[in-house]
N, C-alpha and C positions, 0 to 999 in steps of 0.2 A: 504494500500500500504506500502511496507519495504520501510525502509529509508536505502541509502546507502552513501556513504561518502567517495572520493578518497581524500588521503591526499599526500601532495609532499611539503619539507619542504629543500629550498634551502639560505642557512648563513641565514641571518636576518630576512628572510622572510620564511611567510607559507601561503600554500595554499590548502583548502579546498573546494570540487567541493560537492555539496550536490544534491542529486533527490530523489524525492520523497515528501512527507508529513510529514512535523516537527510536532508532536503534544503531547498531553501528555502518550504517548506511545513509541514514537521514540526519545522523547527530552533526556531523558536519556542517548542514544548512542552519539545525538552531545555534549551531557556535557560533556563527558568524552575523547572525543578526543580534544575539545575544550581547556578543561581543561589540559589534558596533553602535548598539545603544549604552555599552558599559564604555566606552571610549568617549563617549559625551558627557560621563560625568552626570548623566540624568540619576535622580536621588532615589524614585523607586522604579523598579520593574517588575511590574504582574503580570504572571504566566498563567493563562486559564487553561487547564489542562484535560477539564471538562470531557473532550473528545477523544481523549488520548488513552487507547485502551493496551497498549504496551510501551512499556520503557525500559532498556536493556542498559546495563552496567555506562554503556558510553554516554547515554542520553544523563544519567545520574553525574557521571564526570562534567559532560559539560555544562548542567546547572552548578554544580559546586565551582568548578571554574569560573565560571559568571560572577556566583558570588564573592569568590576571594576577591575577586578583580574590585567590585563594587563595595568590599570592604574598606576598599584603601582610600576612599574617596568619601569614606561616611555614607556610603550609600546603599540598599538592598534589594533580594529579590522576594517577593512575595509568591507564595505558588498558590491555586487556586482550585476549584472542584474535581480534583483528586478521585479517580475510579479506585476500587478498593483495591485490586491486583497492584494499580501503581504507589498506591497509598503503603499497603504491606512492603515494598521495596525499602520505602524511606525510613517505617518503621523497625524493620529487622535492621538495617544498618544504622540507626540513629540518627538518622537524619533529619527525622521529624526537630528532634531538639534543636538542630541549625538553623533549618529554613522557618521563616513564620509561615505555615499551611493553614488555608483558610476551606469552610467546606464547599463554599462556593463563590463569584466574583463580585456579589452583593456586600457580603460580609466584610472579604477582601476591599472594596473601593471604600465601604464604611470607617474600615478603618484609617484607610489614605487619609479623609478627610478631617480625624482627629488632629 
């Protein structure tokens, strides 16, 4: 399955709506939008993942990549309605503790706007 990627990057905030299958074929293409919104210094980046019913070790890499990068800058990524397969990845490696996971992008922009 393609992976496809709508992005909308409004002042501090960005947003990235992903469907499809993250894996070590398509991770390439989110590194690279990832990464070029993490080159701009934008302060949050929300991933709605919503659509996203596999993610394999590289798609995990390159969110945590993302995020180091977005660290250095005071800045984060937000991840967003979470399928439960992808959700148990983050959870068996700990990763929930790192990333702020939200249950869905309601939640997630609520809290942007604190």
């Amino acid at each position: 399955m393609n992976l496809e990627i709508n992005k909308k990057i409004n002042g501090k905030n960005a947003f990235l709506t992903i469907h499809g299958e993250v894996d070590m074929y398509s991770s390439p293409l989110l590194r690279k939008e990832v990464m070029k919104i993490a080159n701009q210094k934008i302060e949050n980046i929300l991933i709605d993942l919503q659509d996203v019913n596999y993610m394999d070790s590289s798609g995990v890499a390159t969110l945590i990549e993302g995020l180091q990068l977005c660290k250095k800058y005071g800045g984060t990524i937000l991840l967003a309605g979470m399928q439960d397969n992808v959700r148990e990845v983050f959870e068996l490696t700990r990763l929930d503790k790192i990333f702020k996971i939200y249950n869905n992008v309601t939640t997630a922009k609520a809290e942007l706007q604190k």
